[in-house]
C-alpha atoms as one frame of an Amber mdcrd trajectory, in Angstrom:
protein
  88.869  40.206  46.715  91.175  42.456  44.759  90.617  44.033  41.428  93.559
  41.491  40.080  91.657  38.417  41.544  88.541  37.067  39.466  86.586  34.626
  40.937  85.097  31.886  38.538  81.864  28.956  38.846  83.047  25.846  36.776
  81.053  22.814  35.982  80.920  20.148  33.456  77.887  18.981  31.565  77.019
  15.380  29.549  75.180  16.591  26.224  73.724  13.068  24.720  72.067  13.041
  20.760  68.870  11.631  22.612  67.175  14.983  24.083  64.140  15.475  26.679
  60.998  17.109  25.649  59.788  19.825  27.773  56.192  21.530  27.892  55.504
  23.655  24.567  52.391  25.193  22.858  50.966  22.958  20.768  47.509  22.784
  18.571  45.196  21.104  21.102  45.621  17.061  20.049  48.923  17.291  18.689
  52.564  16.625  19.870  55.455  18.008  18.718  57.848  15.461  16.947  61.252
  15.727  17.354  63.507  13.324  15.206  66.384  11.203  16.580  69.178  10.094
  14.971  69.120   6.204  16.759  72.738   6.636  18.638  73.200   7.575  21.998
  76.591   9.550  21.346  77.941  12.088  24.025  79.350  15.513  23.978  80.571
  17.150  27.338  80.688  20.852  27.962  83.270  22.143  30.508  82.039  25.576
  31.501  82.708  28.675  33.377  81.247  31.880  34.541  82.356  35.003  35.915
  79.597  36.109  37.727  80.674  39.735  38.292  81.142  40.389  34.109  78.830
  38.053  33.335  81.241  35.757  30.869  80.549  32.221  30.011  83.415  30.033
  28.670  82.731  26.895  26.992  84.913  24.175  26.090  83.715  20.901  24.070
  85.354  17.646  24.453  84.346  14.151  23.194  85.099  12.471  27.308  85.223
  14.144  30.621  88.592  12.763  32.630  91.791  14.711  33.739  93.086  15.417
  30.878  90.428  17.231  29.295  90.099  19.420  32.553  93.418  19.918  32.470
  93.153  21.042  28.385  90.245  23.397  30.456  92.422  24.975  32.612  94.975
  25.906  30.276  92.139  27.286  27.794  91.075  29.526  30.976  94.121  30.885
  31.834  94.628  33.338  29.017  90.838  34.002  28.762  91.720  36.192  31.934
  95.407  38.100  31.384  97.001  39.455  34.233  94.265  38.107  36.748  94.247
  35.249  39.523  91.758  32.723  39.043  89.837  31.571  42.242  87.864  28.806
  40.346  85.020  27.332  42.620  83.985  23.639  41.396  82.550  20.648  42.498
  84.425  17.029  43.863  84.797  15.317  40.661  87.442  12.912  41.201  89.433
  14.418  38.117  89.424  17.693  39.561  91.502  16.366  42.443  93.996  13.752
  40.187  97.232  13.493  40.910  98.380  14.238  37.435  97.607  17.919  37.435
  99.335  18.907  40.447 102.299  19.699  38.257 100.251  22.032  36.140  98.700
  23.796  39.725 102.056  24.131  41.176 103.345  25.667  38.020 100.413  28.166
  38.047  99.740  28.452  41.735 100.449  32.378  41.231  97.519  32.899  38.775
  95.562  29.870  39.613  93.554  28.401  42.781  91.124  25.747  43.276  87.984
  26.137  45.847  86.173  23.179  46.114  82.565  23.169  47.430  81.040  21.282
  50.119  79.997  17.789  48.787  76.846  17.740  46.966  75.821  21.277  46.802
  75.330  22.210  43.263  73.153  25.188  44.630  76.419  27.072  45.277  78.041
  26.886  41.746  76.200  29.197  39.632  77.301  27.672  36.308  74.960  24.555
  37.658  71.743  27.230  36.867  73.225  28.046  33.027  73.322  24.002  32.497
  69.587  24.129  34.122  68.827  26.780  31.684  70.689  25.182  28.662  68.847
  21.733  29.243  65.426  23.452  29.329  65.750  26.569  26.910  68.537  25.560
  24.512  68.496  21.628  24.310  65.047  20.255  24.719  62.454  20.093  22.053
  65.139  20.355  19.321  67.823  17.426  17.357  70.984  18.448  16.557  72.209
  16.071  13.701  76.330  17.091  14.432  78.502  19.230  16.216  77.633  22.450
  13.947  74.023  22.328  15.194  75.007  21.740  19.298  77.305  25.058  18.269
  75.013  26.736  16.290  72.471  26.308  20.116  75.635  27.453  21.983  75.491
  30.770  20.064  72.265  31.546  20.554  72.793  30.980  23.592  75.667  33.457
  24.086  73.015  35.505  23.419  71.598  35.949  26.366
């Protein structure tokens, strides 16, 4: 790969209102309470890492379908100037629609898809940041709106 290639990891993630617990320290006999707000809303994260800088870019978006990959793609582009993407993602049926074919001729030049083999989320390393996100980030905590799912996406942009 050339220095004017950059190749990119890029998954999708549900985020519901209704999180899991995970094991914490706790005073022997008691359980942590964590409150819920009732709905069972959803927020999806498109997401992508560059493994060799060590970026993460997020996008949030109230469905997953074609169009708000497509919104995805054209966020990513200029997140990487005067680079090539070689983005490596799963088979979700949106990620092979008809209706962005336009968009990926129009950008073939800075802009190719590699799908992995069926059901191997092993390979795409943005599948262990959702791992760590679920289990770090999410669990054990309620977010009551989108400031507080933000305000956990900056702390984890720490790390």
């Amino acid at each position: 790969m050339t220095d004017s290639c950059v190749l990119l990891y890029e998954d999708e993630i549900p985020i519901r209102d209704v999180q899991t617990l995970h094991a914490t320290w706790q005073p022997k006999g008691k359980q942590k309470q964590v409150p819920v707000s009732g709905s069972q809303t959803t927020r999806h994260l498109f997401g992508e890492v560059n493994p060799e800088e060590g970026e993460v870019f997020f996008m949030e978006t109230d469905t997953c379908n074609t169009q708000t990959f497509h919104q995805f793609l054209k966020y990513l582009l200029p997140c990487h100037p005067q680079k090539h993407l070689i983005l490596e993602l799963d088979h979700a049926r949106y990620h092979h629609a008809l209706a962005l074919r336009p968009f990926l001729t129009k950008h073939e030049d800075r802009l190719t898809l590699f799908f992995l083999p069926s059901y191997s989320p092993t390979l795409n390393l943005m599948e262990r940041i959702w791992k760590w996100l679920k289990e770090v980030v999410l669990s054990n905590r309620y977010d009551k709106d989108r400031a507080d799912l933000r305000d956990g996406m900056k702390y984890m942009s720490v790390y």
